[in-house]
Backbone as CSV, one residue per row, in Angstrom:
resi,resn,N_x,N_y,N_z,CA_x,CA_y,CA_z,C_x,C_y,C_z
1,UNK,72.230,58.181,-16.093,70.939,57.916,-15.483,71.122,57.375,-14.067
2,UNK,71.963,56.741,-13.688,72.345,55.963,-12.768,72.539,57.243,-11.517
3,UNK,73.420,57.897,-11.614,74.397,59.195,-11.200,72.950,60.184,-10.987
4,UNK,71.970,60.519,-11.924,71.013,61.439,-11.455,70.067,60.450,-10.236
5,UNK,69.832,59.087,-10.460,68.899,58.816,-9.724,67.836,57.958,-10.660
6,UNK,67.857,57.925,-11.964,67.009,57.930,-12.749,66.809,56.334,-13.038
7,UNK,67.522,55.661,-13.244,67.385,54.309,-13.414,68.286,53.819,-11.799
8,UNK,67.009,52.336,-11.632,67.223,51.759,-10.785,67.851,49.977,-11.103
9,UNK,68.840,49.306,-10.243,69.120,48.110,-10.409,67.836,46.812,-10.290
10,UNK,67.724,46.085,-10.487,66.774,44.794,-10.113,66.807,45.085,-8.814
11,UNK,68.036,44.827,-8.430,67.796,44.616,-6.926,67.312,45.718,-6.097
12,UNK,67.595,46.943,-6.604,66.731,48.199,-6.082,65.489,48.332,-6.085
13,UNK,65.043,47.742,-7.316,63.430,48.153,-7.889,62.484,46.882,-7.168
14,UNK,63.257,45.368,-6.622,62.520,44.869,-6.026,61.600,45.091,-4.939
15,UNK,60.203,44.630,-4.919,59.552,44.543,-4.230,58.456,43.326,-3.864
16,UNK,58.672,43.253,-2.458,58.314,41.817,-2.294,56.911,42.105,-1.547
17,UNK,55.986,40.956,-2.403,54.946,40.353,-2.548,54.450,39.733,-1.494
18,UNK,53.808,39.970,-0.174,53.124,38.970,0.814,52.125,37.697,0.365
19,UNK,52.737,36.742,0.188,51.658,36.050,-0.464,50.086,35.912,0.610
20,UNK,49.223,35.843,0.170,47.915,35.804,0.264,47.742,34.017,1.269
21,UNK,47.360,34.556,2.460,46.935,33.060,3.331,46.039,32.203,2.448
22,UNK,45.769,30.811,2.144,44.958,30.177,1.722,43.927,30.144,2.652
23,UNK,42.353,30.241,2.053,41.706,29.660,2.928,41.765,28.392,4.031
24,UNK,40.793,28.450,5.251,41.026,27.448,5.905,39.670,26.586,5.900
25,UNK,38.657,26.063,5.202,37.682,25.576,4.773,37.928,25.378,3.466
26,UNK,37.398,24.326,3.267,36.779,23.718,1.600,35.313,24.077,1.490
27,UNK,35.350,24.836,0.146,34.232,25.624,-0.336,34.020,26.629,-0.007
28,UNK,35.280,27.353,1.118,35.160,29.009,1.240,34.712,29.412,0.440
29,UNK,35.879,29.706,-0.807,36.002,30.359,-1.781,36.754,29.225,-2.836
30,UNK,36.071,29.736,-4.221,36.578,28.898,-5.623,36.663,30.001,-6.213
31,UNK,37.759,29.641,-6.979,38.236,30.643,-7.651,38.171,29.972,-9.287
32,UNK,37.990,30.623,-10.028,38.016,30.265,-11.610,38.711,31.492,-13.090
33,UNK,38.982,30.374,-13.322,40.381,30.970,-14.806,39.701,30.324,-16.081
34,UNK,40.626,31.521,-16.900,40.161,30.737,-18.133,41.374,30.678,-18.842
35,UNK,41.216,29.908,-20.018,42.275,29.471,-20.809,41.830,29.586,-22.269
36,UNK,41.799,30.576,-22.685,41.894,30.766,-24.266,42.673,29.655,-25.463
37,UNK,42.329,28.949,-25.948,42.931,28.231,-26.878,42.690,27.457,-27.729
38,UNK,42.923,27.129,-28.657,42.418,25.942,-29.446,42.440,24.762,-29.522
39,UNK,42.184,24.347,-28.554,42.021,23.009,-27.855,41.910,21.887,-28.698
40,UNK,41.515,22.088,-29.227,40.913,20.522,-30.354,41.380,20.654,-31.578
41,UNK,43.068,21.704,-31.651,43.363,21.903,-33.209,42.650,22.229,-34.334
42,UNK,42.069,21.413,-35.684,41.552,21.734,-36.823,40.124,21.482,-36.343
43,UNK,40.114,20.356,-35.658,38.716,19.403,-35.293,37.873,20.165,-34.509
44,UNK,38.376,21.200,-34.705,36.856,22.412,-33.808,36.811,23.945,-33.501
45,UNK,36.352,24.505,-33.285,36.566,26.028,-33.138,37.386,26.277,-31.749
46,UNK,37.936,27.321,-32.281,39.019,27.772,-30.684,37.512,27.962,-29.671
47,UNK,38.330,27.752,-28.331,37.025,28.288,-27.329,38.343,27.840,-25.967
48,UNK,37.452,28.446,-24.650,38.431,28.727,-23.869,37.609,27.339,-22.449
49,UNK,38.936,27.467,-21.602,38.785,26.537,-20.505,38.226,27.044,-19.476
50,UNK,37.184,26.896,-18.626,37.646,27.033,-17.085,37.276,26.452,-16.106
51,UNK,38.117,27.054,-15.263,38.884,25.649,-14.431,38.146,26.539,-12.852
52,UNK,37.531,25.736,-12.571,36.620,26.210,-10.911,37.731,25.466,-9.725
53,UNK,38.431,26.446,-8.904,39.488,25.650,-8.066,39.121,26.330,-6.261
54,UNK,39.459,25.189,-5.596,39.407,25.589,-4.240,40.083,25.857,-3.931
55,UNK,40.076,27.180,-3.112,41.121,27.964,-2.529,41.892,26.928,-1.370
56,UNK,41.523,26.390,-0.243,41.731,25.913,0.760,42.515,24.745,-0.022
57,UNK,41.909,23.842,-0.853,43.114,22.629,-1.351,43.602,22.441,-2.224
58,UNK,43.234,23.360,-3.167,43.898,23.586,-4.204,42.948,22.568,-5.461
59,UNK,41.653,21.713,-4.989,41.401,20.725,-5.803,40.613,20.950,-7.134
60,UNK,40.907,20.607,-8.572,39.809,21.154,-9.188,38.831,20.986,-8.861
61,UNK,37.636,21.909,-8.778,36.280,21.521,-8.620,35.819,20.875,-10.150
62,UNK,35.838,21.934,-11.001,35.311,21.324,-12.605,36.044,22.171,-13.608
63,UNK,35.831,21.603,-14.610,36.400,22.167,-15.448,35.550,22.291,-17.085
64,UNK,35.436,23.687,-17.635,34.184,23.169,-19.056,34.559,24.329,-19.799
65,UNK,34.394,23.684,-21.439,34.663,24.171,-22.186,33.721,24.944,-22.788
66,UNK,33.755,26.188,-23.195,32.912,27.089,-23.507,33.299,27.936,-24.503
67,UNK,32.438,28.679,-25.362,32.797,29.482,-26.311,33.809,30.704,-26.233
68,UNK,33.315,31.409,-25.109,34.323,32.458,-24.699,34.374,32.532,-23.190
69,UNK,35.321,33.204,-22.735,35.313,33.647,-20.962,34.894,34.781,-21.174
70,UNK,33.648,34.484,-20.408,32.606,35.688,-20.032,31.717,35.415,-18.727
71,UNK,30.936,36.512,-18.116,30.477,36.068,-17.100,29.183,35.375,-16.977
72,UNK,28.738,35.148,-18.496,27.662,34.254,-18.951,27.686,32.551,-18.920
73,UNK,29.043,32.608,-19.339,29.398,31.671,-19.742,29.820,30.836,-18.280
């Protein structure tokens, strides 16, 4: 495979990633994730996290627990 061309090394197949400038204002942009899990063990139903973050400082804005990640939610 090597000899036809067919498989490549790590170091061949790398490709590098420009990381993305952070904003330069607080409250440009927030960005939000979620976190699927069962947070509270036995003591409650699984349900997921999310986490509202500023691009520019990185600070959480908030964070709330909700049934599912959806765009309702």
């Amino acid at each position: 495979m090597v000899e036809d061309g067919l498989w490549l090394s790590r170091k061949q197949r790398r490709s590098f990633h420009q990381p993305r400038l952070r904003r330069e204002s607080y409250g440009e942009l927030i960005q939000i994730d979620g976190s699927d899990h069962r947070w509270f063990e036995e003591r409650g139903a699984a349900c997921s996290l999310l986490v509202f973050i500023d691009d520019a400082t990185g600070k959480l804005m908030q964070l709330r627990f909700v049934p599912s990640e959806s765009t309702s939610s």
